[in-house]
C-alpha positions as a Markdown table, in Angstrom:
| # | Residue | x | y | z |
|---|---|---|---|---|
| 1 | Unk | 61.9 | -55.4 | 43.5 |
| 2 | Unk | 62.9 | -56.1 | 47.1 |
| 3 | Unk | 61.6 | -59.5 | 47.8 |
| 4 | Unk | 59.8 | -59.0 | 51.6 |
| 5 | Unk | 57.8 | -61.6 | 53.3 |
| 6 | Unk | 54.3 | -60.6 | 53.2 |
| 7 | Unk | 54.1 | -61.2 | 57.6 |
| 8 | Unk | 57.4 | -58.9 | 57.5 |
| 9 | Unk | 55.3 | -55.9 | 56.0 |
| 10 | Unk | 53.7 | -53.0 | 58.6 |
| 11 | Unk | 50.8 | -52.1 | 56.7 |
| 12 | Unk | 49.5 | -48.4 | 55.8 |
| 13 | Unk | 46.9 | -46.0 | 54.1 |
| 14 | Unk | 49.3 | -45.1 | 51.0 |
| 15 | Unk | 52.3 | -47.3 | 51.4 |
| 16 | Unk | 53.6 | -50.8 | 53.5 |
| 17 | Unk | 56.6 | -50.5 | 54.5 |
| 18 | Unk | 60.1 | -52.6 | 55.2 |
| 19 | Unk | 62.5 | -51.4 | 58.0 |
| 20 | Unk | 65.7 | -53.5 | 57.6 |
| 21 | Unk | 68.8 | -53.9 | 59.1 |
| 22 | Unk | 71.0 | -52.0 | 57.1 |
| 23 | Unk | 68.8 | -48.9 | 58.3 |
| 24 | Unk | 67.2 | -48.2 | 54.6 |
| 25 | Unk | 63.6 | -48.2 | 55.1 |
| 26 | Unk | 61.5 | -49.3 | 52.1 |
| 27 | Unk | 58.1 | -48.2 | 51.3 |
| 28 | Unk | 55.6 | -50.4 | 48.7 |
| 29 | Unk | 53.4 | -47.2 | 47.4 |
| 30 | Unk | 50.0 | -47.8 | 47.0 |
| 31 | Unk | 47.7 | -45.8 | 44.3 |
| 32 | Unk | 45.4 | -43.9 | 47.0 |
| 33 | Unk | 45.0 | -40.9 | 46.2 |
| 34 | Unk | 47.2 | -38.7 | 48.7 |
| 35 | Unk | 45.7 | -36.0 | 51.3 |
| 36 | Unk | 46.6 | -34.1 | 54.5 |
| 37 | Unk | 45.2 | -36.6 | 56.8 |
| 38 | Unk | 46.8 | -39.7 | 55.4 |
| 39 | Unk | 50.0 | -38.2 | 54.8 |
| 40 | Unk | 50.2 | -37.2 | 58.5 |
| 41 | Unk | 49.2 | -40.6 | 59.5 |
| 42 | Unk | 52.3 | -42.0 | 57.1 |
| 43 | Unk | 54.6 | -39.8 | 58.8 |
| 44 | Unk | 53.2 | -40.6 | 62.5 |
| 45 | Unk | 54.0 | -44.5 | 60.9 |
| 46 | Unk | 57.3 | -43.7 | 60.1 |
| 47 | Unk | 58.1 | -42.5 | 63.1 |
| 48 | Unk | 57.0 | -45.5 | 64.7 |
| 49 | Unk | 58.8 | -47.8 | 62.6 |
| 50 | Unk | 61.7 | -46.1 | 62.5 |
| 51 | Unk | 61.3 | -45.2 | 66.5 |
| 52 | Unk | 61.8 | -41.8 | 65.7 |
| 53 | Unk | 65.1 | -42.1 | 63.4 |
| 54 | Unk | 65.6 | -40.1 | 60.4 |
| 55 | Unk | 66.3 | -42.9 | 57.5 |
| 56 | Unk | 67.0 | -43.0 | 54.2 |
| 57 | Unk | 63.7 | -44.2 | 51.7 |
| 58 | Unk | 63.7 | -46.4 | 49.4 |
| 59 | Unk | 60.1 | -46.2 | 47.5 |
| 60 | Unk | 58.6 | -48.5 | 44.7 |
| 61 | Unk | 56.1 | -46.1 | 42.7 |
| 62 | Unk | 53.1 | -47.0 | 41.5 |
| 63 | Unk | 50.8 | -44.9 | 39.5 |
| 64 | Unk | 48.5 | -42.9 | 42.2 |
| 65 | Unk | 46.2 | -40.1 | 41.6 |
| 66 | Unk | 47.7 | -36.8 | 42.1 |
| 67 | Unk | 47.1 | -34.8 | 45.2 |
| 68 | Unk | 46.0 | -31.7 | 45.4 |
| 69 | Unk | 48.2 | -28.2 | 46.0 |
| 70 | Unk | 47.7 | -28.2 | 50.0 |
| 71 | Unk | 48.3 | -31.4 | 50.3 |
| 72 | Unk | 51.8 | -31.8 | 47.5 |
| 73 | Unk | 52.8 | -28.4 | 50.5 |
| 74 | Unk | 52.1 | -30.2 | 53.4 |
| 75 | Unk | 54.1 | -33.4 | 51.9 |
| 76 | Unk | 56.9 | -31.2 | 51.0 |
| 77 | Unk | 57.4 | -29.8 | 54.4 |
| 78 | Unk | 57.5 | -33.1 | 56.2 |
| 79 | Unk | 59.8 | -34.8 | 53.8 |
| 80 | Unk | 63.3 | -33.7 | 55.6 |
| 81 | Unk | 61.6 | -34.4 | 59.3 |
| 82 | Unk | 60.7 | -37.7 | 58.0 |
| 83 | Unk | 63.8 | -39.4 | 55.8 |
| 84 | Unk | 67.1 | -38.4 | 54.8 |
| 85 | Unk | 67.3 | -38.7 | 51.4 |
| 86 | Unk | 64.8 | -40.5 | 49.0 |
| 87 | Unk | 65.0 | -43.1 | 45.9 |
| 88 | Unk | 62.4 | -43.8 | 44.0 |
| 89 | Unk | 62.3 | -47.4 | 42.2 |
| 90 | Unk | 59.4 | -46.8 | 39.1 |
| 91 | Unk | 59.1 | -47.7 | 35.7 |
| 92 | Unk | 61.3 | -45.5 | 33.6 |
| 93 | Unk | 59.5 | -41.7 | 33.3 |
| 94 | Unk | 57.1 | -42.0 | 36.2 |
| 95 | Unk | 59.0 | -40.9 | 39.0 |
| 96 | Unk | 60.4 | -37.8 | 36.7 |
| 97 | Unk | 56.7 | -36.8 | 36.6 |
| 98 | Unk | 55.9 | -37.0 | 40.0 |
| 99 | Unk | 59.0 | -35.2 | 41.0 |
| 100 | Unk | 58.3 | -32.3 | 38.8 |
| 101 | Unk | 54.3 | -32.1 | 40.2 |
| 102 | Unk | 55.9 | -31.8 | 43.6 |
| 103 | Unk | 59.0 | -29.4 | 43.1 |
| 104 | Unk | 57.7 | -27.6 | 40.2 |
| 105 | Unk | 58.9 | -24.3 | 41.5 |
| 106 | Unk | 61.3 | -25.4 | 43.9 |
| 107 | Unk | 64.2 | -27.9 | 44.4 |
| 108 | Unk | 63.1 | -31.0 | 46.9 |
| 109 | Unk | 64.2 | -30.4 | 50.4 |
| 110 | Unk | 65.9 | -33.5 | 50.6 |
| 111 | Unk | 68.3 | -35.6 | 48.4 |
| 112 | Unk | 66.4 | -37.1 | 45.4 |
| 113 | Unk | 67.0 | -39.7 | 43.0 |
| 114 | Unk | 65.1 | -41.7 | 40.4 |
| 115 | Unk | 66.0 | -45.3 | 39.3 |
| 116 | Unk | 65.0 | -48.5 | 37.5 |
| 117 | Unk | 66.9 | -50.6 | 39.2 |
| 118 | Unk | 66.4 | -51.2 | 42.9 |
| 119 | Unk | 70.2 | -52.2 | 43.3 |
| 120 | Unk | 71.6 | -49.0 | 42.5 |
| 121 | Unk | 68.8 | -47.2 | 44.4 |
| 122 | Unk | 70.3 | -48.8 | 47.4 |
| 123 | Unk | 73.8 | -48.5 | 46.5 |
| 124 | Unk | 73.3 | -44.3 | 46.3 |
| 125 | Unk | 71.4 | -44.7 | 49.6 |
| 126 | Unk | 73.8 | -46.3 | 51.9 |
| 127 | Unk | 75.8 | -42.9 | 51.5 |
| 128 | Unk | 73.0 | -41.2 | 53.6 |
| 129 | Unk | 72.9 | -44.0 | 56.4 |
């Protein structure tokens, strides 16, 4: 795991996040359960962080509830207005299951990847920066 001073951290709702120089922003998920309103205010913290850029994601899972159907919609639709492409750092199996809850019946709207290893979630990012 990307090793981040805890003062370098901008705290949210369902993740804290790490905006570095090489223009990957990270995200250290949190297990609260996910709805309409707190995804909305992730994305309007994105956008700040990022100052309105596009990025690519780097996200460490962690077990979380599982949101409900308006809310895994609402979270696919902002996905491409919020990063560029998306890899998700989790023990092995646990971002396979949260990709198919979210894109059961459709492909994800923006590049996906899963990974153990943070290192080669990186490497696949910097294509996308």
């Amino acid at each position: 795991m990307k090793s981040v001073a805890e003062k370098d951290l901008i705290k949210g709702e369902i993740a804290d996040y790490f905006y570095d120089n090489t223009g990957i922003l990270y995200s250290f998920s949190k297990n609260t359960k996910r709805n309409v309103k707190n995804i909305s205010e992730n994305v309007a913290l994105v956008k700040s962080i990022t100052k309105g850029k596009i990025p690519p994601l780097l996200i460490y899972l962690c077990d979380s509830p599982i949101p409900d159907k308006e809310t895994r919609k609402f979270s696919t639709e902002q996905l491409p207005l919020t990063y560029k492409a998306m890899a998700m750092v989790s023990k092995p199996g646990l971002s396979q299951l949260i990709m198919r809850i979210l894109f059961k019946f459709q492909k994800p709207p923006i590049p996906m990847k899963s990974f153990t290893d943070d290192k080669e979630a990186e490497e696949w990012l910097v294509q996308f920066i």
